[in-house]
N, C-alpha and C positions, 0 to 999 in steps of 0.2 A: 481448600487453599485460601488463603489471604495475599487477593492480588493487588497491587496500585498500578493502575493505566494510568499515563498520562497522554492527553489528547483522545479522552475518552466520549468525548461527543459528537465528533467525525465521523465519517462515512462508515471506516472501521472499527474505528472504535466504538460506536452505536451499538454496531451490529456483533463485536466481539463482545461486547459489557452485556448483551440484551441474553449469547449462549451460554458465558459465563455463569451468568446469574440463574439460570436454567438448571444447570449442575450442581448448584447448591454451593457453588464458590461465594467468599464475601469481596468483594469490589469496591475499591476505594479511588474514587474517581478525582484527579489534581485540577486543580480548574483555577483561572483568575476568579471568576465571577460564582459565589456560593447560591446554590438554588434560593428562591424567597418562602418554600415550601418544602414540605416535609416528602421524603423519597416514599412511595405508596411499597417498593419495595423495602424491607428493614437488613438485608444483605448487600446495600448497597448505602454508599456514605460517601459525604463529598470533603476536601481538603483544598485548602486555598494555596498558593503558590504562585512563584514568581512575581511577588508584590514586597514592597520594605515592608518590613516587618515580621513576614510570613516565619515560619519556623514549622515547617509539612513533617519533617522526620519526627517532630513529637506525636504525631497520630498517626504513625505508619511502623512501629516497633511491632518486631514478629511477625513482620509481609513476608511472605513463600519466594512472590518474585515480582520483579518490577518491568514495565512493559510500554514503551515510551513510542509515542506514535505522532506528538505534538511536531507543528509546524506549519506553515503558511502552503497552503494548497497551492500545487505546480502549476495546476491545469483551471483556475480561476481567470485568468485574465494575462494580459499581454506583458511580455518581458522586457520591459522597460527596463533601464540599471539601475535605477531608485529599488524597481520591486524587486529585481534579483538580488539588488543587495538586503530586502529584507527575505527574501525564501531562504537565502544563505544563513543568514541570522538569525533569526528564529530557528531554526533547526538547533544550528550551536548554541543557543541561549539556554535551549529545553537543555539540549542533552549535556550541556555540564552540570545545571540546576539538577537534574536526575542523579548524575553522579557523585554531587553534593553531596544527594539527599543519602544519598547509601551506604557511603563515606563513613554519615554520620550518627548510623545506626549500631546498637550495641550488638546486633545479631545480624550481620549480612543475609540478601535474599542469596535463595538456593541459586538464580537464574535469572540474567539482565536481559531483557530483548528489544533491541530497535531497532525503529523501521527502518528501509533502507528501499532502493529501488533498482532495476535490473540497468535504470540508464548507467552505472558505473562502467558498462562495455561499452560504450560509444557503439555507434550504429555500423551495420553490415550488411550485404544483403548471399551476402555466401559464408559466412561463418556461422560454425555453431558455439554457444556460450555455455559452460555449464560453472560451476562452484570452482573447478581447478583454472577458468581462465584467469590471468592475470594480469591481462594489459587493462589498462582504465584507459576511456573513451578523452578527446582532447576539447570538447565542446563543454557549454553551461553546466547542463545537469549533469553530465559524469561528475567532471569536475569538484561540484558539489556535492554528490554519494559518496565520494572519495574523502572527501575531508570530514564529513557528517560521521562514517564510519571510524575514520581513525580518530575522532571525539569518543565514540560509543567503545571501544576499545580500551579505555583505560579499567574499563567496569571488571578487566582480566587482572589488569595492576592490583585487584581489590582481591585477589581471588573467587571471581563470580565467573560462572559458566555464561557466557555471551556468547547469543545470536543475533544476529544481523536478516532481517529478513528482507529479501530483495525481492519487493510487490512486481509483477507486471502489470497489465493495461488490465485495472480489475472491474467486473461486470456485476453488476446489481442493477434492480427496478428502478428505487429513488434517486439515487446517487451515483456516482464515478463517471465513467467514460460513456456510458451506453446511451442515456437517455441523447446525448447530445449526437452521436454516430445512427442512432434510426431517427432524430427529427427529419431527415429529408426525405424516407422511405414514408413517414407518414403523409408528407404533402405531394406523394410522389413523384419523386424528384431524388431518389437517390440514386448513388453508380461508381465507377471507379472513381478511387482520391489517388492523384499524382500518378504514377507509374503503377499501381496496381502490383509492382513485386515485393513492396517492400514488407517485410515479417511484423507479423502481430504474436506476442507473445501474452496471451490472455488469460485470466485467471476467475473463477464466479469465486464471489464473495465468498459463499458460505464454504470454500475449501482454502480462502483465505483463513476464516478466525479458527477451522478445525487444522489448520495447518499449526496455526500460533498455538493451539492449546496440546499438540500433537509434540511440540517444540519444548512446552512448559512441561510437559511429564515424563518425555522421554531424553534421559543424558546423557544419550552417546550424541547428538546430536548440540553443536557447536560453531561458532563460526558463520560465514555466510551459508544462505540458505534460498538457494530463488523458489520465489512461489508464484508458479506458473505452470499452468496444464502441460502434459504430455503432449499435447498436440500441439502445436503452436502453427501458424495459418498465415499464408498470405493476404495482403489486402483487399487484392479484389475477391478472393473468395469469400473471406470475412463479410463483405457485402452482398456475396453471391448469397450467404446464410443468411443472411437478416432480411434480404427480398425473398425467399423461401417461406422464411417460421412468419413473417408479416402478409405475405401474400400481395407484394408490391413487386413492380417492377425495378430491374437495376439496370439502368440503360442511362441516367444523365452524368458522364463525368465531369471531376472537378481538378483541372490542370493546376500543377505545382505555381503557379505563377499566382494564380487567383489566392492563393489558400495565405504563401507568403507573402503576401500584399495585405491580406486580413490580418496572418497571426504574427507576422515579423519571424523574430526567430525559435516562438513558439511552435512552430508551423513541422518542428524538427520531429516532435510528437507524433503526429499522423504521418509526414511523406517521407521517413526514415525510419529504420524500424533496427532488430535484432531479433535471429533468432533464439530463443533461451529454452534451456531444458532443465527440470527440477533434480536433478540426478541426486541430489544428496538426501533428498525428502524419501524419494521411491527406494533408494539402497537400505534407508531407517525405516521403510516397513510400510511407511505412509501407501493409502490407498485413495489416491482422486475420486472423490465422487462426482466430478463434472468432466471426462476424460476429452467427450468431442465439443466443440464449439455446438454445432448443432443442438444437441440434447442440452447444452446449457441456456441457448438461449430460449428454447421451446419452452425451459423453467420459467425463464424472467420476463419475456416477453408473455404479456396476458392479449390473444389477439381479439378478443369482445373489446377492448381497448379500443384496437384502431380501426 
């Protein structure tokens, strides 16, 4: 297939372009800034975009599908209104630029898909969420899923099959959520965060990009799509695994006041949670390869490490 990521040098996007390209798909990667070198891969090819001048839909004629992941990292730093209003922005920037680009192509892709995140539930600690719920959450990020999504939705106006992939708190070595959640297990010093009940609905990377590619081959599948384990764990157990597969102690908690005091209303990330279930993934057939938390982390965590 002939795919275009945009936000293809991300955490996910890395790691989606890297299996991608593994299968023998060609990848065309949208980027402001063009490599100063030649790609060691020749299945792989880079496109400028979102610059004047740019014009991306002239070297994307005959893309399979388009797969939009761009946008300013949630979990980077402190949510000031300056930077919300850019996480906000960015997101909508990409995603009409994406739908620009589709617009104004002589041969629509078969399949639009953008990212999307499970915050659109706003948080609970006795609900369960799956693809049929439909309240949206009244805080920051729902708020934001919510509108990011009804941008990504017009890609149906075009007649393109749209998914909406709603990531949870996804788990890799280099990247995402993890490395930062066992820093204190390393200095031994990790333990409960804030109330310890609130839901972790988690996901390992690598059933992240086989989900998207799962999503890109299979068309009965449509719409949102949470991608997140079957399991999904409370917090302090989440901890209770990580001092397990690490062989640390989890005995120092970190009370809701200390955490909102560092992260302001970031803080909503860790001591709030949701639980979510992938039901619409496992009805289409999808088989998790990282089902329990444990066995996932025992992947990612390398304990000669610590």
């Amino acid at each position: 297939m002939k795919i275009a990521i945009a936000g293809g040098t991300g955490f996910v996007g890395s790691a989606l372009t890297s299996y991608l390209l593994k299968k023998g798909h060609h990848i065309y990667i949208l980027t402001r800034k063009l490599p100063t070198t030649t790609p060691s891969n020749k299945n792989v090819h880079y496109v400028q975009w979102l610059l004047p001048g740019t014009s991306p839909e002239k070297e994307l004629g005959g893309i399979d599908a388009f797969i939009n992941l761009a946008g300013e990292s949630i979990n980077s730093g402190r949510w000031t209104e300056e930077r919300k209003k850019r996480i906000l922005s960015s997101r909508l920037q990409a995603t009409q630029a994406a739908i620009d680009i589709v617009s104004k192509l002589k041969e629509i892709p078969e399949v639009f898909i953008n990212a999307s995140a499970i915050g659109i539930y706003g948080t609970s600690n006795s609900r369960t969420f799956t693809e049929e719920s439909t309240n949206v959450g009244s805080d920051f990020l729902a708020t934001t899923v919510h509108t990011w999504e009804n941008h990504a939705l017009k890609a149906e106006g075009l007649g393109i099959r749209t998914v909406l992939t709603r990531f949870g708190i996804i788990l890799g070595e280099e990247d995402g959520a993890l490395p930062r959640m066992i820093m204190p297990y390393k200095f031994f010093i990790g333990g409960k965060v804030g109330s310890g009940n609130q839901w972790l609905s988690w996901v390992h990377i690598d059933d992240v990009v086989k989900s998207i590619e799962y999503s890109l081959l299979h068309k009965s599948i449509q719409g949102p799509i949470n991608i997140t384990a079957p399991q999904p764990i409370q917090m302090n157990d989440f901890g209770t695994a990580i001092a397990k597969v690490m062989k640390r102690p989890h005995w120092l908690p970190v009370p809701n006041f200390a955490l909102k005091t560092l992260l302001g209303e970031m803080s909503i990330l860790v001591l709030e949670g949701q639980r979510v279930l992938p039901e619409k993934l496992i009805r289409n057939g999808y088989h998790f390869h990282y089902e329990s938390l444990e066995q996932a982390l025992t992947n990612i965590i390398q304990s000669d490490k610590y």
